[in-house]
N, C-alpha and C positions, 0 to 999 in steps of 0.2 A: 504494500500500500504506500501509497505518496502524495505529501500535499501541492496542493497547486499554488494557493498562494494563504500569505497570513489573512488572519480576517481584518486588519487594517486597512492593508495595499487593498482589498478588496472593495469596503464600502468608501475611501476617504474619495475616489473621482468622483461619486455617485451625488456627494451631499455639497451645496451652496451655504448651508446653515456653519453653526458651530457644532464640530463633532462631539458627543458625548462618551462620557468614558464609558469602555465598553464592561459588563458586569460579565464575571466566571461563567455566567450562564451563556450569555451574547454570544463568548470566545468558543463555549461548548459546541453552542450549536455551528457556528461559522467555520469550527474544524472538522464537524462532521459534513456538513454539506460539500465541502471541497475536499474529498479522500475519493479518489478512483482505485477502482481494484488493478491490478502488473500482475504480471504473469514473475516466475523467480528473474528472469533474466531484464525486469524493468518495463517491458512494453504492456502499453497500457489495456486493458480489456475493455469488452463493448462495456459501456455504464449499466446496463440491464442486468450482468453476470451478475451482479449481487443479490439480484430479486429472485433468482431461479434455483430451484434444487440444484445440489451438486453430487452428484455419483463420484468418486472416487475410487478408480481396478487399478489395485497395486497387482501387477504381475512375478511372480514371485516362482523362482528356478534356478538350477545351480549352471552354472555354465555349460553351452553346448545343449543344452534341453530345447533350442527352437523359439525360444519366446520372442526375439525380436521378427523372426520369420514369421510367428503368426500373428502377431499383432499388426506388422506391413500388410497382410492378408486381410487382417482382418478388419483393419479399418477402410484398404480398399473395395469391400464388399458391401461397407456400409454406404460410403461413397459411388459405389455402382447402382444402388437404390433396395439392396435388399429387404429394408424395412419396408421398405413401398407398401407391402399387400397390405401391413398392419396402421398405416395410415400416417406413418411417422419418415421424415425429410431429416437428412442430415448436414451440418455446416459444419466447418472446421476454421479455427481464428487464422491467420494470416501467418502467425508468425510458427505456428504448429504446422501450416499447410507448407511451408517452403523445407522445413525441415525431412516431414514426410515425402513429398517430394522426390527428393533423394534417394531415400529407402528405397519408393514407390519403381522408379527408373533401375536402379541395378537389377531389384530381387524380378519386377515383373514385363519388363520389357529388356533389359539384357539379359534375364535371370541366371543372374549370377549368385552366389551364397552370400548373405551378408555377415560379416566381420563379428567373432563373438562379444559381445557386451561385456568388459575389460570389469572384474572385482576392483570394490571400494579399497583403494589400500593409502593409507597415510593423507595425504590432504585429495586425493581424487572425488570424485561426487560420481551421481547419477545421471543419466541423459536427462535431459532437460522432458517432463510429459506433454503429453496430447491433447490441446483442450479440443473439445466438440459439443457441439448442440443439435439435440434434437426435440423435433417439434413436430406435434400431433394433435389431433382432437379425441377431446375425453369421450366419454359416453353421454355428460350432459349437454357434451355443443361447443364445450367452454375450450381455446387451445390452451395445451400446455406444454412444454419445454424446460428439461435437467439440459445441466451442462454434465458432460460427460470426461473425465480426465481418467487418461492411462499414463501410467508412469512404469517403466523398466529397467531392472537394475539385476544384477550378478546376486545368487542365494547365497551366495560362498560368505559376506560378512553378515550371516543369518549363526552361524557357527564359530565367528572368530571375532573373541570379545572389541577385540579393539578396533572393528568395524560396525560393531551395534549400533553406537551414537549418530553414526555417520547416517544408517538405513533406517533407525528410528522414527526419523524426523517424517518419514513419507507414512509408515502406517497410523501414525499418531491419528493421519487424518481418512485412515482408507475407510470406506465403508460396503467395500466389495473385491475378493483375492481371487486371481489365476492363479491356481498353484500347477505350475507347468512341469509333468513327470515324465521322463525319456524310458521307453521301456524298456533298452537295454540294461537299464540297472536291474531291474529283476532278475535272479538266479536262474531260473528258467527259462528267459528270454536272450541271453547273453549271446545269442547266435543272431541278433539282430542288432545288437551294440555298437554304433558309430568307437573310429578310435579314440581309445582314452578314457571310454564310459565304463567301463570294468572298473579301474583301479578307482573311481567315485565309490563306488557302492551303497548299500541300502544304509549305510551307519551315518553315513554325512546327510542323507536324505532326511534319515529320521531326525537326527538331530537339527534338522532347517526346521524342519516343523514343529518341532515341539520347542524351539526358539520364537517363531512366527507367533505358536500360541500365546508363549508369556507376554511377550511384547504388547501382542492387540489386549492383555487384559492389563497389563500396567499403563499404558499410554491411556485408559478408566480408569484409573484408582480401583480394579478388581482382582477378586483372588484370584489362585492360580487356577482354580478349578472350577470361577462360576460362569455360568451363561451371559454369551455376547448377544446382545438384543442385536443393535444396530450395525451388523456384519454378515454377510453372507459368502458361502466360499464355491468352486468352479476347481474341480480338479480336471485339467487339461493331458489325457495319454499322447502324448504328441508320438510324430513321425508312425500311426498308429495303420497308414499302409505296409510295413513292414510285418505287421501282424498277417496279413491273412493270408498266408500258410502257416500260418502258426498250428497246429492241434488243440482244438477244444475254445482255439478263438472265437467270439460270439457276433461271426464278420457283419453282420447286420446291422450291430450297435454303431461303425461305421459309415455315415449315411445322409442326405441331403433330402429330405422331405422338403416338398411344395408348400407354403406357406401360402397360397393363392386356393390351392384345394384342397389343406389340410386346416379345421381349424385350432387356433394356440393350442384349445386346451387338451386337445389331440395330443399335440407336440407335445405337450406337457407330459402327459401320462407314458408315452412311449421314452422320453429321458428320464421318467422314474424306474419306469422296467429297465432300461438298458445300463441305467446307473448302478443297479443290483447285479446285475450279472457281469459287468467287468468288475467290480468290487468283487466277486467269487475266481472269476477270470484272476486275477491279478492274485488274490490270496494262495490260490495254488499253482502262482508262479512263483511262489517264496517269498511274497511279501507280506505277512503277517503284522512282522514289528509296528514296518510303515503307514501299513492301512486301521492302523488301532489308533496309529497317532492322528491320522487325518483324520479318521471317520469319530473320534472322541474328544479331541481337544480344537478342533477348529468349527468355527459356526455352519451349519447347515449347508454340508458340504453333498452335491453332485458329482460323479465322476463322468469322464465323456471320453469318446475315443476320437481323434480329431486328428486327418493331415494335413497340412498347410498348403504342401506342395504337390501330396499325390503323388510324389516318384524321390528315389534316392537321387543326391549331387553327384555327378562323375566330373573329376578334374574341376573343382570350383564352381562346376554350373548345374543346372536343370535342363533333364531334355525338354520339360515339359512343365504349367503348371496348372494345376488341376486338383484346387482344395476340396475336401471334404470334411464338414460336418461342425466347420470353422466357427458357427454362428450359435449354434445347440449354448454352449457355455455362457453366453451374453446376455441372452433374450434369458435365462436364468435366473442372472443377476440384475437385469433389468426389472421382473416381476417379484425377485424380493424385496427391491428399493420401492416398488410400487408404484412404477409407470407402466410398465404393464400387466395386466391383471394375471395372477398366479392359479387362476384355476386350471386344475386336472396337475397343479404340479405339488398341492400345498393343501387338499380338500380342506381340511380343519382350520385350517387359516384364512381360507377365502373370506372375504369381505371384511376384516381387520382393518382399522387405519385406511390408508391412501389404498392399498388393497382391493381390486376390483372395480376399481374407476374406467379400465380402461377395458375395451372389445375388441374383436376383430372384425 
């Protein structure tokens, strides 16, 4: 935030009379009127962002798990008009849009592999996030619009103290997690592991998460062990065409349903089913530890099988790109945030709060 001017320089052109001194009150109000919302790097935001809900998707993955690749993806698809059938437009600010950009051009017009997202280490930061807006009509007519912010950062200072403080700062304010999982770290899965996903393994995995967890409850003043109201979590199987020749993989849960012929709460009910069965899928792939931490200590967490790309990099590129199932994890967390309506994904919760405002 930043002021534009004092409240002196402000009213003294204005007045011909004798200025009066201004009271604590005067200067209160005159510093609030003049405060515009900046983005961290200082450029200023539409004046409106303050009036709108704000979503906050920390994305959250240990290096090499694919998250800046699906995020490029995924926010291209919002921009291609996916949400269209459900009645919602998307914008992106200016200074997000030149950034993306970039991404946008190597990964899907050269598609070439984008650069891993470098760990927080000693004075380094995180990439700068993604603001967007989107905008729709409710069920009573009325329009409405969240700003939408993604931010992407390496899981690795989730487990190394003296990167905490560093990555702290972004979940203090998240109110929606990608936790982005490569399924080569699975023991059973190890035949699909990009190089170098072996020596990670399930121990630095778990321990992101059950770091993730303490954090979202201390950044509340909550115990280690009580319920996050205001969180919801999206566990992402990325690279998750690599599964299907897998044995007993549940290739279906892979998959792009028609939002134009299918309705939400359809969708909904089929990423409850499908969310149970890679949760089995995954547990006897030897992931036990890990899925007791996620499915116990993080807020009402989904699992999804999702690939960005649709095909393995050879030599640095893509032959191909061709995402599936990219969108499943959003529209998620969109209907726990309560833009869009969570029926068939939440029955006992439907109509709660902002909850079921919205249709298809």
């Amino acid at each position: 935030m930043e002021r534009r001017t004092r409240w002196q320089r402000l009213l003294d052109p204005l007045r011909t009379d004798p200025v009066p001194v201004p009271t604590a009150r005067d200067a209160a109000h005159a510093a609030a009127a003049n405060v515009v919302p900046t983005c961290p790097r200082g450029h200023r935001l539409p004046p409106e962002y303050l009036d709108r809900q704000t979503i906050v998707v920390g994305l959250v993955g240990l290096t090499g798990a694919s998250k800046s690749t699906y995020l490029t993806v995924l926010i291209d698809l919002l921009h291609e008009g996916s949400l269209a059938p459900l009645g919602v437009s998307v914008e992106m600010d200016e200074e997000s849009a030149a950034r993306f950009d970039d991404l946008r051009y190597r990964l899907l017009v050269q598609r070439q592999q984008l650069p891993l997202t470098l760990p927080l280490l000693g004075e380094g930061s995180s990439p700068e996030p993604f603001v967007l807006v989107l905008r729709g009509t409710g069920r009573n007519g009325a329009e409405r619009a969240v700003n939408l912010v993604f931010f992407d950062a390496s899981g690795e200072q989730l487990y190394r103290s003296e990167d905490m403080g560093l990555y702290g700062r972004f979940l203090y304010a998240a109110t929606s997690l990608l936790v982005v999982l490569s399924p080569g770290v699975f023991p059973r899965l190890r035949s699909v592991a990009d190089p170098g996903e072996n020596s990670m393994g399930l121990a630095r995995h778990t321990q992101m998460v059950v770091n993730l967890a303490n954090v979202l409850r201390a950044a509340r003043n909550l115990p280690p062990d009580a319920h996050v109201d205001d969180v919801a979590t999206a566990v992402v199987l990325s690279k998750a065409d690599k599964l299907r020749g897998v044995p007993d993989f549940p290739a279906e849960t892979l998959r792009d349903p028609d939002l134009r012929a299918m309705p939400l709460a359809h969708w909904f009910a089929d990423v409850r089913d499908n969310s149970s069965r890679l949760v089995d899928f995954l547990e006897v792939s030897g992931g036990s530890n890990l899925l007791t931490a996620v499915l116990h200590r993080l807020p009402r967490p989904t699992v999804h099988a999702v690939s960005a790309t649709g095909a393995d990099a050879r030599d640095g590129g893509y032959p191909r790109i061709a995402p599936v199932g990219v969108l499943d994890p959003l529209l998620v967390l969109l209907a726990r945030s309560g833009f869009l309506s969570p029926e068939g994904l939440d029955p006992e919760e439907y109509g709660a709060g902002l909850r079921g405002e919205w249709s298809r």
